[in-house]
C-alpha positions as CSV (number, residue, x, y, z in Angstrom):
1,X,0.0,0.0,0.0
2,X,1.2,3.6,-1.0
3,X,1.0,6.3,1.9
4,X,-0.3,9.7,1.3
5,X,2.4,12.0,-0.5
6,X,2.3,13.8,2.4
7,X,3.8,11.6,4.7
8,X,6.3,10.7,2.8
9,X,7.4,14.3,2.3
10,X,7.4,15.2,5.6
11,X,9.1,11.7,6.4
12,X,11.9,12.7,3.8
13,X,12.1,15.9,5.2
14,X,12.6,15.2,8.8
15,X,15.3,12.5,7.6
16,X,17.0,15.6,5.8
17,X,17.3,17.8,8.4
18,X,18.4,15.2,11.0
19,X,20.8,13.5,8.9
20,X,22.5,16.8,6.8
21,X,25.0,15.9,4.1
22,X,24.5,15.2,0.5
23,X,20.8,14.0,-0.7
24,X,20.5,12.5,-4.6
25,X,17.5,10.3,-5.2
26,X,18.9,7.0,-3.8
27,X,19.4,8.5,-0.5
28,X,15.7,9.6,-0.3
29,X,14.5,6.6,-1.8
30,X,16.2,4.6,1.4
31,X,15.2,7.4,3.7
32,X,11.9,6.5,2.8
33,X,11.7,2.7,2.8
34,X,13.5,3.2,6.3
35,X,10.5,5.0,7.5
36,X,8.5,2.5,6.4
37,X,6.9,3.8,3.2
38,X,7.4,2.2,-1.0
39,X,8.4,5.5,-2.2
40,X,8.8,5.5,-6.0
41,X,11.7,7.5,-7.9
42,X,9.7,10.2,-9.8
43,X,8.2,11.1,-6.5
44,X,11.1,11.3,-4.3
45,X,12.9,12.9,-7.0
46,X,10.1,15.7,-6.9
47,X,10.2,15.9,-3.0
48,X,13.7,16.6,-3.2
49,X,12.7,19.6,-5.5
50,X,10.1,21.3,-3.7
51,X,12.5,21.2,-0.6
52,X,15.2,23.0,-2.2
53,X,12.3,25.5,-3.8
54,X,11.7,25.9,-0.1
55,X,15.1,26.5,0.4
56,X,15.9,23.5,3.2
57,X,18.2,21.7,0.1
58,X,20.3,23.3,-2.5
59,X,21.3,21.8,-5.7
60,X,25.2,21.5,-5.8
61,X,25.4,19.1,-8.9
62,X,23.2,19.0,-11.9
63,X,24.2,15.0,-13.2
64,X,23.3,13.5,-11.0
65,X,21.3,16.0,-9.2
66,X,22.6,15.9,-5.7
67,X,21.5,18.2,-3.0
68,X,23.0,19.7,0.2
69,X,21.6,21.0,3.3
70,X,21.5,24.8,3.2
């Protein structure tokens, strides 16, 4: 069973800002199964997006994308 995007979202984003460092889609995709969810890649990939429109990530490589804690 799929959660609710927002769970997930607020799942990844709590594992963001406890964890710092580098993010890329792999690493959210794991941060998610950890917490117990079957995250898929487009939708991880697009959490990781709005956080750094929000301004909690920002993009510090284009291919692969991988993201930073501001």
């Amino acid at each position: 069973m799929t959660e609710p995007a927002g769970s997930q979202r607020a799942d990844l984003e709590k594992a963001v800002r406890s964890y710092g460092g580098l993010w890329d889609t792999e690493r959210g995709l794991r941060a998610l199964r950890d917490a117990g969810h079957d995250p898929r890649d487009k939708h991880t990939r697009q959490i990781l997006r709005d956080l750094a429109s929000q301004g909690l990530l920002m993009k510090v490589e284009d291919r692969p994308v991988t993201y930073r804690l501001a």
